[in-house]
C-alpha positions in Angstrom: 0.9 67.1 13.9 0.9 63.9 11.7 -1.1 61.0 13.7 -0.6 57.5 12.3 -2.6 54.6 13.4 -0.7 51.9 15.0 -3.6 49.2 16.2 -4.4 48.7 19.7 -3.3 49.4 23.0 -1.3 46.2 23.1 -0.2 47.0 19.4 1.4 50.5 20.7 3.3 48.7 23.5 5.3 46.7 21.5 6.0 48.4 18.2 7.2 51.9 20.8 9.0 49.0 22.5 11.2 48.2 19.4 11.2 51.5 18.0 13.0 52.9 20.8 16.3 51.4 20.2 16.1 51.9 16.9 15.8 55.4 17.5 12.3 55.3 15.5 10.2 56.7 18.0 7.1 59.3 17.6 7.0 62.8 19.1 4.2 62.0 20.7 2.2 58.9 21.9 -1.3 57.8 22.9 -0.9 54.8 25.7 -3.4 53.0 27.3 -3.6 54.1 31.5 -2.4 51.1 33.1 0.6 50.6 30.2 2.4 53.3 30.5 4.0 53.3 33.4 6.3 50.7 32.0 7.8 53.5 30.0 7.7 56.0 33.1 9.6 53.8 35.1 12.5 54.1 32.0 12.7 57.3 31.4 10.9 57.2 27.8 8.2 59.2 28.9 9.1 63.1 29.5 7.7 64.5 32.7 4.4 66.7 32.0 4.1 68.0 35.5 6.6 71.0 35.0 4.5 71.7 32.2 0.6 71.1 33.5 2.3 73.4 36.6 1.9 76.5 34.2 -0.9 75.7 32.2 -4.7 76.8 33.8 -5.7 73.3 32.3 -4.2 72.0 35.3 -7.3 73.7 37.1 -9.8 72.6 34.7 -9.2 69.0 34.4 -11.3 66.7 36.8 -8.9 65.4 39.8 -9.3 61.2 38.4 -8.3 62.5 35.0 -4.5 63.7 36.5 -4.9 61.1 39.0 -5.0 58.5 35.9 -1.8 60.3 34.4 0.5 60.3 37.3 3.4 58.0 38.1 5.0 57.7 41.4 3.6 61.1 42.1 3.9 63.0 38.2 2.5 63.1 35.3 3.6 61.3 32.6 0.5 61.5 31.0 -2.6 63.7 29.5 -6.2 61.7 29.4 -7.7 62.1 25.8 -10.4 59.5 26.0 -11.3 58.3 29.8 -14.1 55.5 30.3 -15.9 53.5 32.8 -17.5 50.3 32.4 -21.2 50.4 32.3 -23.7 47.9 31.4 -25.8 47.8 28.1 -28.7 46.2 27.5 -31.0 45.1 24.2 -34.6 46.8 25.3 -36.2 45.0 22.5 -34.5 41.0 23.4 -35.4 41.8 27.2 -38.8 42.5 26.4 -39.3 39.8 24.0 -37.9 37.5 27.0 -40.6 38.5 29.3 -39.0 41.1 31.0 -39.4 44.7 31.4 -36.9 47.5 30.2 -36.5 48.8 33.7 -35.5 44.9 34.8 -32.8 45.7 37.8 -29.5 44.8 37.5 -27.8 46.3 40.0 -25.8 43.7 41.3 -24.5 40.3 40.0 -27.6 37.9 40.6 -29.6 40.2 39.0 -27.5 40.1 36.0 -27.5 36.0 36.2 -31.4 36.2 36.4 -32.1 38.2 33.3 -29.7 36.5 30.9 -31.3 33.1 32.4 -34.5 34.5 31.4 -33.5 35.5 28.2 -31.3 32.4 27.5 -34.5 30.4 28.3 -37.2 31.9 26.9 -34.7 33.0 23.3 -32.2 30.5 23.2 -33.5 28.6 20.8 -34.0 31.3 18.3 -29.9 32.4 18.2 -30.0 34.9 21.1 -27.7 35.0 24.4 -28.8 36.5 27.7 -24.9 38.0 28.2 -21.8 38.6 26.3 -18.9 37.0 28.0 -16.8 39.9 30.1 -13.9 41.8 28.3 -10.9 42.2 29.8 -11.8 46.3 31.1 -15.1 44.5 32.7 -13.5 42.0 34.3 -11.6 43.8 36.0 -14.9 46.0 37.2 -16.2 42.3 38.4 -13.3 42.1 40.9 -13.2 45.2 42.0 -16.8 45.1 42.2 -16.2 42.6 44.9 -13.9 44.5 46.1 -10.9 43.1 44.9 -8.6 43.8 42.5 -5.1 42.5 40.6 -2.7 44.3 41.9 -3.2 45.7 45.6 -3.6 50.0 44.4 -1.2 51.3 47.5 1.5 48.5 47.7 1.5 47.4 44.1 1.7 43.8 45.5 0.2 41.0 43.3 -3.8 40.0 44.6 -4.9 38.4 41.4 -4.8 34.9 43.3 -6.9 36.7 46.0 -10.6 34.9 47.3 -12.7 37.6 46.5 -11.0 37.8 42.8 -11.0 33.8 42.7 -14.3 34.3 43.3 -15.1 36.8 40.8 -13.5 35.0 38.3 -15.6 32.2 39.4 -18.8 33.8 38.6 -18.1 35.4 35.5 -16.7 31.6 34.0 -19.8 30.1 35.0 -21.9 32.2 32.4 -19.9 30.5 30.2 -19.2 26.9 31.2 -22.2 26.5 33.9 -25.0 28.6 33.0 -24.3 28.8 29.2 -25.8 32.5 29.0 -23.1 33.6 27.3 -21.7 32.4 24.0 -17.7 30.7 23.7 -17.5 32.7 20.6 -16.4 36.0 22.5 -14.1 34.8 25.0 -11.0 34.8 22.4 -12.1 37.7 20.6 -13.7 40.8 22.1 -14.5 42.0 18.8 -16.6 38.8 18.1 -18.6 39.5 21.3 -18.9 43.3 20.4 -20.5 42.6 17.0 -23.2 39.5 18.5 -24.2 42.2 20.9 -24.6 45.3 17.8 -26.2 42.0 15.5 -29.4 42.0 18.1 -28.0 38.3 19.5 -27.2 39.5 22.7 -29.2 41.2 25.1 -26.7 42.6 28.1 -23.2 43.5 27.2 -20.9 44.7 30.1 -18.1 47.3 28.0 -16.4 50.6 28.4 -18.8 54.0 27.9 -16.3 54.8 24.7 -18.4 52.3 23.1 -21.7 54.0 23.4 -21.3 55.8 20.2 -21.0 52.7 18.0 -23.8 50.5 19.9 -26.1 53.5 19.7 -26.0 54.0 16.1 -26.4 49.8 16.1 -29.3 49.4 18.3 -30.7 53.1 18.5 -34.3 53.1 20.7 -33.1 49.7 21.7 -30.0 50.4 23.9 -30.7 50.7 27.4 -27.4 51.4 29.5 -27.4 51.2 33.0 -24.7 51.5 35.7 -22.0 48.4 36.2 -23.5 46.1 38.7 -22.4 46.8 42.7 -21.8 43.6 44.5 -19.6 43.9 47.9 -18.8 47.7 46.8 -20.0 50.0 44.4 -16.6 50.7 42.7 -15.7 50.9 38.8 -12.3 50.8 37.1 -11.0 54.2 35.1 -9.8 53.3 31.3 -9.1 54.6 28.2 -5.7 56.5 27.1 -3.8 59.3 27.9 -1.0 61.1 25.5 2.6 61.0 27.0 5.4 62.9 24.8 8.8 61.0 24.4 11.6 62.4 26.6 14.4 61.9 23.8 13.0 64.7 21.3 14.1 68.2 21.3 12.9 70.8 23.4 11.3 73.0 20.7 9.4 69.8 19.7 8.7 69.0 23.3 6.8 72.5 23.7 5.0 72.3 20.6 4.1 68.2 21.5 3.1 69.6 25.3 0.4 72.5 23.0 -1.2 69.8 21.1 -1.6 67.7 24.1 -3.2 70.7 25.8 -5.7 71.3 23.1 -6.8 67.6 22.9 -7.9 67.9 26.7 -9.5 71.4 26.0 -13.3 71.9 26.8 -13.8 72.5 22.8 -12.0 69.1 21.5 -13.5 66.5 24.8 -17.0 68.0 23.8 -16.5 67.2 19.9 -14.9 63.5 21.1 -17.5 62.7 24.1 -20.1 63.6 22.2 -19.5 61.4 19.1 -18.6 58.3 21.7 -19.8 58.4 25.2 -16.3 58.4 26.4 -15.9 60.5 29.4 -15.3 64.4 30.2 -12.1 65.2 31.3 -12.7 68.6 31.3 -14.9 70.7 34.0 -16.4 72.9 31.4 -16.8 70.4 28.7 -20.7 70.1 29.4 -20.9 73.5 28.5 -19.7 73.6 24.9 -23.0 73.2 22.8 -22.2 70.1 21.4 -21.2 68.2 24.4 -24.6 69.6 26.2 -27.0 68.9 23.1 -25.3 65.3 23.3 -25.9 65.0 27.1 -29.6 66.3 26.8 -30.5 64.2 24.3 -29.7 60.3 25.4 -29.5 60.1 28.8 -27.6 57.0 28.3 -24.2 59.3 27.5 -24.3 60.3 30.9 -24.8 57.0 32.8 -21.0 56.6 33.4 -20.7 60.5 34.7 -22.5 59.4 37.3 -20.1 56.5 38.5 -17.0 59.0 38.5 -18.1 59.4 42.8 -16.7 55.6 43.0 -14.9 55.5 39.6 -10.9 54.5 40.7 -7.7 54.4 38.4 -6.0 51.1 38.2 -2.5 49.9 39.5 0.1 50.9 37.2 3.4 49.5 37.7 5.5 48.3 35.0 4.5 44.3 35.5 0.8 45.5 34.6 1.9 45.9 31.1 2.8 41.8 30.8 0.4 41.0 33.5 -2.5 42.2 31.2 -1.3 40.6 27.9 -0.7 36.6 30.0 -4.4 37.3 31.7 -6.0 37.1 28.0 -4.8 33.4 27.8 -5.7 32.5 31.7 -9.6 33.6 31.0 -9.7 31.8 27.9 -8.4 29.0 29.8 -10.6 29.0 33.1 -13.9 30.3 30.6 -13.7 27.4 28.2 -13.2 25.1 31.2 -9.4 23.9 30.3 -8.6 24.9 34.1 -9.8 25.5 37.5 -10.1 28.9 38.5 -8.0 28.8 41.5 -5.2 27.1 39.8 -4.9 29.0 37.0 -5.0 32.5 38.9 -2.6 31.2 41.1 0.0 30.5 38.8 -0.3 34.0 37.1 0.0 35.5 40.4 3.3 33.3 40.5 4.6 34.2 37.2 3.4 37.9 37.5 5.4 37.9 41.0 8.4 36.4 39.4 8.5 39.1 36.7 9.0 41.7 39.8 11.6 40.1 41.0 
């Protein structure tokens, strides 16, 4: 197997998008959970239940990590890296702020009142009490408030919804009203990422696959704690899953289907969760040496193993795929204060609706 790196998750969507008629395509490909259904729906994407029916993986994976992978009832694809929001936190900024490393943050005022602490008692020395929300925690806000973008059994569009309105609402005004959070991380996730690892951030609300990275940054320092309940305690499930493309031939399709196997095998997850924080798929992972010294020695790894009870996949129906890349520009518009929340919500429910149609 010959990998070759591609970008992001919005990068792999559209170069497989125009490499398919150009009969280009990879054996193989890794697609982010909520994407891939567009390419389900077309018949790009082969089928893995047939497969997982005769493999005893099928009995070792946890039941969100095939939940994740299925399509209108299959599986189209395998989980190799599986997250959760969580919250992190700068020990060291909180308690130069005033505030212990144990502060609560448990639900969404508490958040507001330690980055206002921090923002106040910091600000004028560089720091920020909050990183604006990334796309993955924004969507943990809403359904946090028990909302979401896209109704999970219907598939109809809610992204115009009160309770997400309101959401929305809150996380703008730690931008525009509140100024906890910086303007330099609303247009680039990155950007917000690196003020966080720089020490200029003290809470940053990001996927557990990020744990590795912000460890080695912050080491002692990092505190993670689980993503905030507000109406519900309920977190999104991300990350990627492999699919195999339905157009190559069968021989390559069985040897594509082995690889896929391995990469969710107890012995691979342990090597990749240990060396990220991203999370088990696999029921005996814990037990592989590494995974376990991992687990044993930062209790932080585990914080987002301990969501999976309320941990739900996401809607995945092809619109999602276009619905995710317009809702980049309408939070840079509504977090920079170029529109009103309700408005501009609105009309992506409207244009989202109309791409369904």
């Amino acid at each position: 197997m010959t990998a070759q790196e591609i970008g992001d998750y919005n990068d792999i969507v559209t170069k497989l998008q125009a490499a398919i008629p150009a009969k280009r395509y990879p054996d193989v490909v890794l697609l982010e959970i909520t994407r891939y259904g567009l390419f389900a729906e077309k018949g790009i994407l082969e089928n893995l239940t047939p497969y997982l029916d005769k493999d005893p993986l099928k009995e070792q994976l946890y039941d969100f990590a095939l939940d994740v992978g299925k399509y209108k009832g299959s599986n189209y694809v395998i989980p190799f890296n599986s997250s959760t929001p969580v919250i992190y936190y700068n020990k060291a900024l909180l308690r130069a702020a005033g505030l212990p490393d144990t502060v609560p943050l448990k639900n969404f005022n508490d958040l507001l009142g330690a980055a206002k602490t921090v923002q106040e008692k910091l600000g004028a020395q560089g720091k920020f009490g909050i990183s604006p929300m990334g796309q993955f925690a924004r969507w943990g806000i809403v359904m946090s408030n028990d909302s979401d973008l896209i109704d999970p059994v219907s598939n109809d569009v809610i992204v115009d919804s009160p309770k997400t309105i309101a959401a929305y609402e809150w996380m703008a005004d730690l931008v525009r009203k509140y100024k906890v959070a910086s303007v330099d991380g609303i247009t680039d996730e990155n950007a917000a990422k690196a003020q966080f690892t720089a020490g200029n951030v003290a809470i940053n609300l990001d996927s557990t696959g990020v744990f590795g990275g912000f460890k080695k940054a912050l080491g002692d320092d990092l505190g993670v704690a689980p993503f905030p309940c507000e109406a519900v305690c309920r977190v999104p499930i991300g990350g990627a899953g492999i699919g195999i493309i339905s157009m190559i031939d069968v021989e390559k399709k069985k040897a594509a289907y082995d690889f896929i196997s391995y990469m969710a095998s107890p012995e691979a997850n342990a090597i990749w969760f240990a060396a990220t924080g991203y999370l088990p798929i696999n029921k005996k992972t814990l037990d592989v040496k590494v995974a376990a010294d991992a687990a044993n020695k930062d209790e932080g790894i585990t914080v987002s193993i301990k969501q999976i009870d309320y941990a739900r996949g996401r809607p995945r129906p092809p619109v999602v795929t276009w619905m995710r890349k317009m809702e980049y520009g309408v939070w840079e518009s509504v977090a920079l204060g170029q529109k009103q929340v309700p408005e501009a919500l609105k009309e992506l429910a409207a244009q989202t609706k109309a791409q369904t149609d």
